[in-house]
Structure formats: C-alpha cells, structure tokens
Legacy VTK file of the C-alpha trace (Angstrom):
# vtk DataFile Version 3.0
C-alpha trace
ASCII
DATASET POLYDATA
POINTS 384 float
306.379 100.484 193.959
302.679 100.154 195.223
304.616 96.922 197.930
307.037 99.386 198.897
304.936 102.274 199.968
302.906 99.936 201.795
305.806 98.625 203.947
307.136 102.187 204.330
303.992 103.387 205.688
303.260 100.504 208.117
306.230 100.839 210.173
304.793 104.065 212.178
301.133 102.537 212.608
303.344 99.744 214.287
305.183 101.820 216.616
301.966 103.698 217.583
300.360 100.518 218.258
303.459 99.721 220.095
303.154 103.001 221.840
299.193 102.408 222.882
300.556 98.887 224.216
303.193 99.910 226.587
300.580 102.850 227.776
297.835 100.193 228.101
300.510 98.052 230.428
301.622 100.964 232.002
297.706 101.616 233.188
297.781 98.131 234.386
300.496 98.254 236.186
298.891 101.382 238.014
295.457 99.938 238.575
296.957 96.853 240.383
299.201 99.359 242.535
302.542 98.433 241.017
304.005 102.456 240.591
307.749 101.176 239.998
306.898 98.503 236.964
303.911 101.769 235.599
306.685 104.281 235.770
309.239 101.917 234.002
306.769 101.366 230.946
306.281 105.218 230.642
309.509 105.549 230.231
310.306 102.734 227.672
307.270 104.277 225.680
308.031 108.057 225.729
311.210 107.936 223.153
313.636 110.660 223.758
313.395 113.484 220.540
313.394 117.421 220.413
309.907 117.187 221.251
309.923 115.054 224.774
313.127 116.142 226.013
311.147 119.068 228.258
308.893 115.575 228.959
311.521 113.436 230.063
313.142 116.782 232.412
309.070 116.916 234.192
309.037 113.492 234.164
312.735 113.000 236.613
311.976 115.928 238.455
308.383 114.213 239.592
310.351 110.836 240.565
312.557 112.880 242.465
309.988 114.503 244.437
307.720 111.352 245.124
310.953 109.537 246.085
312.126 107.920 243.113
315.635 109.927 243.161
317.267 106.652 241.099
314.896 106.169 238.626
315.117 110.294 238.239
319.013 110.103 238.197
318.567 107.391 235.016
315.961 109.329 233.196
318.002 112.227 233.316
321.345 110.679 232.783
319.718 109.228 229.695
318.532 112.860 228.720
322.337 114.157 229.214
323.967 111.054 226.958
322.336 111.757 224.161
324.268 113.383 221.123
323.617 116.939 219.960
321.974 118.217 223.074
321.144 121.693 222.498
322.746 124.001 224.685
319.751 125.168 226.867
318.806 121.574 227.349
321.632 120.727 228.131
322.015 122.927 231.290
318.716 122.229 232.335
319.682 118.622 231.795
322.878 119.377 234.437
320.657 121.296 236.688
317.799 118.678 237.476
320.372 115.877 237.796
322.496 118.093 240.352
319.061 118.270 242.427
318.941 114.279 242.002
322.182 113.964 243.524
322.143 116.346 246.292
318.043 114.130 247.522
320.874 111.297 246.738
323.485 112.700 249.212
325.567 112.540 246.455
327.090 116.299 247.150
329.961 116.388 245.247
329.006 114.982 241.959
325.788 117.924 242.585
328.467 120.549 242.818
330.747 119.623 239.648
327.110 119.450 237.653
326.554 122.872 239.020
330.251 124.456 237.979
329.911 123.472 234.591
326.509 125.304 234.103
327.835 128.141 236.451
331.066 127.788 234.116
329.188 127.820 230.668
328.025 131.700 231.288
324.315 131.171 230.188
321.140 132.414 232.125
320.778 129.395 233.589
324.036 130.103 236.100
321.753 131.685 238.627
319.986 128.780 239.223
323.317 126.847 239.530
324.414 129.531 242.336
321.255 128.824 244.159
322.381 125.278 244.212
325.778 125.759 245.402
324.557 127.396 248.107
322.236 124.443 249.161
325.458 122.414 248.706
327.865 124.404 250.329
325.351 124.822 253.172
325.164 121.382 254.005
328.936 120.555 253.511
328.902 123.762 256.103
331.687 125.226 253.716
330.269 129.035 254.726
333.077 130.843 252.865
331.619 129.259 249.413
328.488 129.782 250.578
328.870 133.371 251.621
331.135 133.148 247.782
328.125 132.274 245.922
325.475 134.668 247.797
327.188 137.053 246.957
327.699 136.543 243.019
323.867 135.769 243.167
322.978 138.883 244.478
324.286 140.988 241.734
321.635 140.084 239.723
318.767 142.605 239.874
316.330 140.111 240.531
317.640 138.859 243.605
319.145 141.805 245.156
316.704 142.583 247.597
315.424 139.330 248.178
315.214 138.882 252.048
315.511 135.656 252.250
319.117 135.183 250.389
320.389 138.366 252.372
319.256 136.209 255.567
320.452 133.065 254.470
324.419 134.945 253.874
324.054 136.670 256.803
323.992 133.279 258.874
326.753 131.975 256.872
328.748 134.855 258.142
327.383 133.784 261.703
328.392 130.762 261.588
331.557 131.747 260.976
331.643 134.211 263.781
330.746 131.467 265.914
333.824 129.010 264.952
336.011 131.847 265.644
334.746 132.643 268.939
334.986 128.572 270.299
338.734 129.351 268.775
338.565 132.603 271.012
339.992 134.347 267.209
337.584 137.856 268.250
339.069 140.141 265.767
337.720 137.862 263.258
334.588 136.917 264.560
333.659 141.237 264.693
335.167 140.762 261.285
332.431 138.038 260.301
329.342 139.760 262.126
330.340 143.035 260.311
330.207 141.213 257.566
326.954 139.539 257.981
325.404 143.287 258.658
326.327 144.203 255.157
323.930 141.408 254.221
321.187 142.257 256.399
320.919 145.661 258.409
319.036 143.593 261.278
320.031 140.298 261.259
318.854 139.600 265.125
321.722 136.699 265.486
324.666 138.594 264.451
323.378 141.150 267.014
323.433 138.581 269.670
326.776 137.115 268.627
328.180 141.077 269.207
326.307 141.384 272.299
328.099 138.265 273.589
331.421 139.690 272.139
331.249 142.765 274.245
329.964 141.015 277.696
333.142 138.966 276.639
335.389 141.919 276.903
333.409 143.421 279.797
331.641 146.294 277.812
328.453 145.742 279.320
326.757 148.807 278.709
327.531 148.101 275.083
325.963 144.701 275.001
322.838 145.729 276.640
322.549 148.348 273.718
322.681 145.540 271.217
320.286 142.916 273.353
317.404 145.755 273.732
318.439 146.846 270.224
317.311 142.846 269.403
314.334 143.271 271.869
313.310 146.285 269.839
313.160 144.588 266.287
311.802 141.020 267.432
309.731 140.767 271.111
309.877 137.052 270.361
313.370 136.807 271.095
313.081 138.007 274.684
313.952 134.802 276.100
317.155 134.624 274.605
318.187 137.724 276.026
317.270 137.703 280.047
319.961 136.056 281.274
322.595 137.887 278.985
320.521 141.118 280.379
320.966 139.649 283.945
324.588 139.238 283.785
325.299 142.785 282.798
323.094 144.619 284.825
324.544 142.433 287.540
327.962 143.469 286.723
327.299 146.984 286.507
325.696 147.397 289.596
322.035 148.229 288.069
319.611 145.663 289.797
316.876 148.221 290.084
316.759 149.138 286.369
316.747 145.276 285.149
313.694 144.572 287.238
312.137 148.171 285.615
313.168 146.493 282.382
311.212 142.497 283.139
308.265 144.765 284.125
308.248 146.164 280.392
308.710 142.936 279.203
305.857 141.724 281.152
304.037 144.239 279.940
304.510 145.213 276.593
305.983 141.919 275.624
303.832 139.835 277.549
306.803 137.088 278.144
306.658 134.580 280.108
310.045 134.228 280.925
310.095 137.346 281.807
307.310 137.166 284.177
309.495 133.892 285.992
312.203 135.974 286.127
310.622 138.852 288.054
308.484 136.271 290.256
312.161 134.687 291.484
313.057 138.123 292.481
309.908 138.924 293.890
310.144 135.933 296.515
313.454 137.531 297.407
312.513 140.792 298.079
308.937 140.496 299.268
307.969 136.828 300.051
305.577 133.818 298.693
302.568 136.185 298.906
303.504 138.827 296.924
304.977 136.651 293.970
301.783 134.125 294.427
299.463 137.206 293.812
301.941 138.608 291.056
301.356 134.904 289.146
297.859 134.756 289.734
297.251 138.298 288.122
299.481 137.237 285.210
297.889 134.195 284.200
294.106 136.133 284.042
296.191 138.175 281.351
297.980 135.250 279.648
297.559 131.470 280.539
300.872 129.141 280.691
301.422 126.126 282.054
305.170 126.904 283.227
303.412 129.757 285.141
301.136 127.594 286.428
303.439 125.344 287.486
305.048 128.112 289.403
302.129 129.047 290.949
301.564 125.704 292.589
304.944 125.551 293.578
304.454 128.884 295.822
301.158 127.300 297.215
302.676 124.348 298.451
304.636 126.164 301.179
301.125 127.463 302.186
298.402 124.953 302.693
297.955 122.324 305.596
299.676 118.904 304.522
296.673 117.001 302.914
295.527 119.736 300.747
300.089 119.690 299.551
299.735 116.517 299.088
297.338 116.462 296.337
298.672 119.693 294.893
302.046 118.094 294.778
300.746 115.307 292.895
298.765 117.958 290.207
301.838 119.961 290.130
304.051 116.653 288.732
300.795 116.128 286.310
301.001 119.710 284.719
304.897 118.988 285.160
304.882 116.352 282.955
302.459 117.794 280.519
304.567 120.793 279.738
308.002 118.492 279.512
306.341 116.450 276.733
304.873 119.426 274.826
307.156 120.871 272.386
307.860 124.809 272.963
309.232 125.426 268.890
307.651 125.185 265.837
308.674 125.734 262.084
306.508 127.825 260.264
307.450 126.141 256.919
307.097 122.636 256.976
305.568 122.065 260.813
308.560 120.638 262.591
308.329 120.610 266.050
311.061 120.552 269.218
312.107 121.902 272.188
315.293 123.611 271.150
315.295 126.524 269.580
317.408 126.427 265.879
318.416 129.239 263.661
318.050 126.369 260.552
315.003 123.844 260.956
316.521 120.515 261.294
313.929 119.306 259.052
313.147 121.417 256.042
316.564 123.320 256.444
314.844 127.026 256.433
316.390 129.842 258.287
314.366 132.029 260.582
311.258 129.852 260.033
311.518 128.404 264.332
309.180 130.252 265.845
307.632 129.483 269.491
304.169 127.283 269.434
302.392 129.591 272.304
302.378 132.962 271.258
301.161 135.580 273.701
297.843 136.790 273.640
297.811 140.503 272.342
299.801 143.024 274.890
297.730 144.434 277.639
299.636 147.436 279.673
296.850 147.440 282.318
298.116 144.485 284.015
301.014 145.851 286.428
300.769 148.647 288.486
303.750 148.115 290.509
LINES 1 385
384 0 1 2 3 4 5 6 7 8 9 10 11 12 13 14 15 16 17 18 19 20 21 22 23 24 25 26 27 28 29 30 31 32 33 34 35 36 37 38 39 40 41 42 43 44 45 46 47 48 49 50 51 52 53 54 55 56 57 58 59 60 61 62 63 64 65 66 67 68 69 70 71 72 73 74 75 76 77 78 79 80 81 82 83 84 85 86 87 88 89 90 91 92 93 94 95 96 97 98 99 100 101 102 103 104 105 106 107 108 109 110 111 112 113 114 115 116 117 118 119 120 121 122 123 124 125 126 127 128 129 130 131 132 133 134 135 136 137 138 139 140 141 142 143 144 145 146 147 148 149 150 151 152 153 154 155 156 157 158 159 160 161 162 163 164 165 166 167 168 169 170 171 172 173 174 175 176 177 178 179 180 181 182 183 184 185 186 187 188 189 190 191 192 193 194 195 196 197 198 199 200 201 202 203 204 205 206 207 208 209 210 211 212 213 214 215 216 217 218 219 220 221 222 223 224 225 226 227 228 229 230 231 232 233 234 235 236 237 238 239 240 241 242 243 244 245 246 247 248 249 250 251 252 253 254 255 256 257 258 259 260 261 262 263 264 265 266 267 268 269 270 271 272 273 274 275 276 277 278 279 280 281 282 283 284 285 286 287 288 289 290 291 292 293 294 295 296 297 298 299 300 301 302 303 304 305 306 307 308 309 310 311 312 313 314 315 316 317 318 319 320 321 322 323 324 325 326 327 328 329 330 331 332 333 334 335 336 337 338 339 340 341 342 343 344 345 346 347 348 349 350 351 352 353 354 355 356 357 358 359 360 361 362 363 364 365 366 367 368 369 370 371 372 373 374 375 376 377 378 379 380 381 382 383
C-alpha cells in the first residue's frame, strides 16, 4: 500500500517538473530571440482545463495582434475541439477565432463563426453583430451591413453611440452612390433618407443630395444643403466651392458667391476659398489688386499654395532677371507642396493627398481630417 501511494503521488511532482522544464526552454528560447520556438513551448506547457481556457483565449488573441494570426487560429481551434465546452466559452471561443480569420482574410469562414454565436441567442450576439459589420464592410455588402447596424442598435447600450450611427449612415451612402453611377435617383433619395434616420447630420449624405438636386437643376435647393454642410463642419469648405460655383453660375448670382468666398475667407479662414476669390479678383480688377489681396492673407494665415500664387502674380511684374530667379523659387515651393501630403487620419496617422470618407489604412470613418488647419478665425482681415 505504502509502494502504491508513493507512485500515485509522484506522477504530479513529475508533470510540474515537466511544466518548470518547458517554461525554463521557453525562457531560452526568448533570451536568444527565437519568439516562434518560446511561444510554441508555452503552449505545449499550458494544458487546456476549466482553469486555462480564459488563458489559452488571452493567449490567441495576443498572437493575433503581434502578427501571429496562424499560431492564434491553432490555439484557438484547439480551444473549440475540445469536448464539453461550456456554452459561454464556447462563443467566446467562436468569437476570437472569427477575428483570426477576418487578420487572415479568411472572410467567409469569419462570418459563419459569427452566425452561429449571433444564431445561439446569448449576450455574446452583440459582439458577433459588431463583427459582421467589419465583415460585411469589407466584402462592401452595405445592405448586411446597414442589416446588422441596425439589429445592433436596439440594444440600449449602443443606441446612441455616434460612431455606429456614422458608420450605417455611410453604408447607406454608399449605396446612394452605386445608384447614382446607375443614374437609379429615386433610390439613391431613398438611400440618403435613409442614412438621415441614422444620423441627423451626416455631412456626406448632405453632399450626395446636394449633388442630386444640381442634377435635376434645383439649384437653389442644393446651395441650401452645401451651406447647410458649411454650417455644421467649416472643414469641409473645399468640397463645396466648386458645387457652390456651378449653381450660383447657373442662377445668375455671381455677386452673392463672391459675398459668400469673402465669409469663407473670413470666418472660415479657407484657403481655397481665398484662391478662388484671388482668380476672380485678377478678372475684375487686375494683378495688383489680387497680389495685395494674397499678401494681406498670408500675414493672417501662412500657406504654401498661397504662396505659390503669390509668386505667380509677381512674375508678370518684375524686370526679367529678378523672374528668373523667382521662377526658379516658385518650382522649389512647387515641389515642396506636391510632395507634402494635405490629409491626415486622426486615428492611426495615415497620411495622403486624397481625401477618404474610410482611412485606407485603419478603416475608420470620419477620422481624414486636413494636416494644416487654419489658424483661429480673424474677421479683421477684409474690408472689401
């Protein structure tokens, strides 16, 4: 009896010795900058119980995020294959290997993962919405998207969250967009009405139904919605001069667009504004006024396109030496501002030239913002 309890007893010293070895190896592996052989031992040592399962779920999720997403995918394949898995494990199981597979690009094994927990009714089918959407988003499959938003957003503690209403108004955008290229415009007021319901003022579906009615030649109309843009986000003024220009030029109005760029110079303190009214000051009053208009302007709030306007007026005004050599600094500061990027995300830093509704990068909406923003407004600066 006394031989058998001592057997029985030395089998779990053993496998905690066994354990300290594999950790010991595992260190090893680390200090000699082997990650991949460290993170295999950890793994063969941690055994898979009720007590590590939460472990092994931390454990996947952190390969995923440094990179790992196969070695994730296995340690949470493992955790889903074994026998008995308690229910709430089990969708938390089906959740983190649906993120593995949509790092993987594996999109539609993600989305049947995310049905079955969205399926099984628990609390955990909120968390599976939010992943459809991410799926359905980059499939571009906005209807599902839009589908999903929408079932998420009956749940008190996402029904005023901002961002979601954002994100399902730009579904419905997108959508709006499709069916004007297919010239369907019924549908695409259908889609931007739509996207109102999920935010009040969502700036691009206000810009889509500007476009609609300078479209259909209600241009009084679409100026209401373009100043009704300008009014909720000064940012966006330079999406909205040469829509302005057009109507104003169709209805006849010169006078009160140029009253308009002066507010915008003003109280906006765009740039592209201020371009917009120097081109029509050289048509009404000459080099001289515009140069002095520029010159003004830039005291108030340096720019290197301005600038580059500015030398361009000069040239027509100085004695052929002096052109020269402001010809060549104009190409300098020419070049400067075509290699500097305009946009910026404010989420995860991307930077371009373009402006996106969705950052190419970290796939935010809303988050591309310009790099230069003006200097605080300053109503002083035009008295004409």
């Amino acid at each position: 009896m006394g031989r058998f309890s001592s057997a029985k007893s030395s089998s779990p010293k053993n496998t905690r010795e066994d354990l300290f070895q594999d950790y010991f190896v595992g260190l090893n592996y680390l200090l000699n900058d082997e990650p991949d052989e460290a993170i295999d031992t950890f793994i063969k040592a941690l055994e898979i119980n009720s007590e590590t399962i939460e472990t092994h779920l931390a454990l996947g999720a952190l390969l995923r995020r440094r990179g790992k997403v196969d070695k994730a995918i296995n340690v949470h394949q493992a955790l889903l294959a074994r026998p008995n898995l308690e229910r709430k494990f089990s969708n938390s199981v089906r959740l983190q290997l649906s993120l593995n597979y949509i790092a993987a690009g594996l999109l539609d094994r993600a989305e049947r993962l995310s049905k079955e927990v969205l399926d099984d009714g628990s609390e955990a089918r909120w968390e599976a919405l939010q992943q459809l959407i991410t799926i359905y988003q980059t499939e571009k499959e906005w209807d599902n998207a839009i589908g999903c938003s929408s079932e998420l957003l009956k749940n008190v503690n996402y029904k005023k969250d901002g961002v979601l209403r954002g994100k399902a108004a730009h579904f419905c955008c997108e959508i709006a967009e499709q069916n004007l290229h297919d010239e369907q415009i019924a549908e695409a007021r259908a889609a931007i009405k739509r996207a109102f319901t999920f935010e009040r003022k969502s700036i691009r579906a206000m810009l889509l139904l500007a476009d609609i009615e300078q479209r259909e030649g209600n241009y009084k109309a679409s100026i209401k919605e373009l100043l009704r843009v300008r009014l909720a986000q000064p940012r966006f003024t330079p999406q909205l001069l040469e829509r302005l220009a057009i109507c104003y030029e169709r209805l006849g109005d010169e006078a009160e667009f140029e009253k308009l760029l002066k507010a915008m110079v003003v109280e906006d303190a765009s740039t592209e504004a201020a371009l917009m009214l120097t081109r029509r000051i050289v048509a009404k009053s000459g080099n001289a006024d515009a140069t002095e208009f520029l010159k003004t302007y830039l005291k108030e709030f340096p720019s290197l396109s301005v600038l580059v306007e500015l030398l361009r007026l000069q040239l027509d005004v100085v004695d052929e030496d002096v052109a020269s050599s402001l010809e060549s600094l104009l190409n300098l500061v020419q070049m400067q501002a075509q290699e500097s990027s305009e946009y910026q995300c404010h989420h995860c830093g991307f930077q371009t030239k373009s402006f996106f509704w969705m950052c190419p990068s970290c796939k935010s909406w809303d988050k591309i913002r310009p790099i230069d923003h003006p200097p605080s407004r300053q109503a002083s600066m035009i008295s004409k």
